[in-house]
C-alpha positions as CSV (number, residue, x, y, z in Angstrom):
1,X,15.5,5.2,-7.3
2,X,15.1,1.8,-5.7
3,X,18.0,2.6,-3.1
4,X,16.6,6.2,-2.5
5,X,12.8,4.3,-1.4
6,X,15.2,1.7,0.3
7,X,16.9,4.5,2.6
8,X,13.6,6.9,2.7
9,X,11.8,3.9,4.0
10,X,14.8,2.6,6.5
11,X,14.4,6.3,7.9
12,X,10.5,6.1,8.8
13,X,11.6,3.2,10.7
14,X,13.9,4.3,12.6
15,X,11.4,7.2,13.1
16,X,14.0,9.5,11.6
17,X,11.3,12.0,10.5
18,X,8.6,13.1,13.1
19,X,5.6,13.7,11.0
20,X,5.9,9.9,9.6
21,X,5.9,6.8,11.5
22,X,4.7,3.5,11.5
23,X,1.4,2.5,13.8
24,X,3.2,-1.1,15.7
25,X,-0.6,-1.6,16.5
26,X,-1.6,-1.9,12.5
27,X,1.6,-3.7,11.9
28,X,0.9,-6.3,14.6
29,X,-2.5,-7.2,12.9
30,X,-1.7,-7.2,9.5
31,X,0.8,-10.2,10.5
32,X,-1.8,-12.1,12.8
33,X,-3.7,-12.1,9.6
34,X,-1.0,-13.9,7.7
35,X,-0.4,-15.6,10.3
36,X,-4.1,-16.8,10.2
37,X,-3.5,-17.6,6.7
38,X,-5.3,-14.8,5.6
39,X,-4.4,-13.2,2.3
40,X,-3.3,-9.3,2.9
41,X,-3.2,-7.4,0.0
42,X,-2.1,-3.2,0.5
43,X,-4.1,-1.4,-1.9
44,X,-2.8,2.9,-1.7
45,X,-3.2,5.3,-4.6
46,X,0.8,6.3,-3.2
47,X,3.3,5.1,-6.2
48,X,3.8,1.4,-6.3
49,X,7.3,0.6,-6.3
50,X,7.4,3.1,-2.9
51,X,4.3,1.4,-1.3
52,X,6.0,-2.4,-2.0
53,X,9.5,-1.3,-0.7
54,X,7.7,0.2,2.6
55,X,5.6,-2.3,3.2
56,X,8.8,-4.7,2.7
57,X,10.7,-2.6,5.2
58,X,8.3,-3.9,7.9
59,X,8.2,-7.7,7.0
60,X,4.6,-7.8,6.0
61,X,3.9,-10.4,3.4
62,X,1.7,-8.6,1.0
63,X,0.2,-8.1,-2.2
64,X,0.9,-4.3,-3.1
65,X,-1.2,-2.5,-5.3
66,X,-0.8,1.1,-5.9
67,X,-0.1,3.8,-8.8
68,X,2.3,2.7,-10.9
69,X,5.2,4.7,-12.5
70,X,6.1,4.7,-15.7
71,X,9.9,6.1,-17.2
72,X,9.6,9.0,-19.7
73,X,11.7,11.5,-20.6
74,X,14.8,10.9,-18.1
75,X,12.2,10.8,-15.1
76,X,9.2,9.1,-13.5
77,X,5.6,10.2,-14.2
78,X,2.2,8.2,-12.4
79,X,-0.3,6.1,-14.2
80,X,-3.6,5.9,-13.6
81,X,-3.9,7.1,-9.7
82,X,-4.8,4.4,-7.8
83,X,-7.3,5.3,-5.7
84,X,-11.5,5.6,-4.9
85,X,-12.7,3.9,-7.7
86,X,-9.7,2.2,-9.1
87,X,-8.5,0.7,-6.0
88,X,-11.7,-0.9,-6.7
89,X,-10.7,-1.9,-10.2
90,X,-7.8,-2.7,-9.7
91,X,-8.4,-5.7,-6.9
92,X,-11.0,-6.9,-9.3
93,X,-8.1,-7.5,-12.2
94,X,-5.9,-9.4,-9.7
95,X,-9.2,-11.8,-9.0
96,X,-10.6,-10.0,-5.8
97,X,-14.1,-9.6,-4.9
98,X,-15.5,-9.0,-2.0
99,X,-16.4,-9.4,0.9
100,X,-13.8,-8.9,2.1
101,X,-12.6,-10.5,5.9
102,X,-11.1,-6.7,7.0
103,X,-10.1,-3.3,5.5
104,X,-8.4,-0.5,6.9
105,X,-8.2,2.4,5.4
106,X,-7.0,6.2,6.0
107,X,-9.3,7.8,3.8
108,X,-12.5,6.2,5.1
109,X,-15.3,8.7,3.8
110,X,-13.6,8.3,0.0
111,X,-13.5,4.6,0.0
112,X,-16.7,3.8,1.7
113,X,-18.0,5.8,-1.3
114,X,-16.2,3.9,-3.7
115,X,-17.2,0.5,-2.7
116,X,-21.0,1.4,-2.7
């Protein structure tokens, strides 16, 4: 699996596929924030191992935190889906509680709500 999410994710950069791509603007500040010495952590409800081999495609240091996956059966089946609330959760197990310096998000509406 790992070399699969290795060559899906050496695809998106090379902007193989048309509907997926990387926005170089969102890349460039993410690194000026470690560059500041700010701690970036990626928190997506998208499956963990994909999420930390993408964002390692791009040479962002990060912490990544998504939905793990879990062996069963000869396959791969989610945990707990890592998103609205549990994104939430989930920082605060690693330590982290707001506020927060910046967040991005591409959900805005859902995790706005979550964090009231």
């Amino acid at each position: 699996m790992k070399n699969s999410l290795i060559k899906f994710s050496e695809n998106i950069k090379a902007d193989y596929f048309d509907e997926l791509h990387w926005f170089k603007d969102g890349i460039h500040i993410l690194n000026e924030h470690v560059k500041n010495g700010k701690k970036v952590i990626v928190v997506t409800a998208a499956p963990e191992k994909l999420a930390s081999v993408l964002v390692a495609s791009i040479g962002i240091q990060a912490k990544v935190i998504g939905t793990p996956l879990k062996r069963k059966i000869g396959g791969w089946v989610g945990g707990k889906h890592c998103r609205h609330d549990e994104k939430l959760r989930r920082l605060k197990l690693c330590g982290v509680k707001g506020p927060w310096y910046a967040t991005y998000s591409d959900d805005i509406e859902d995790d706005f709500r979550a964090c009231k």
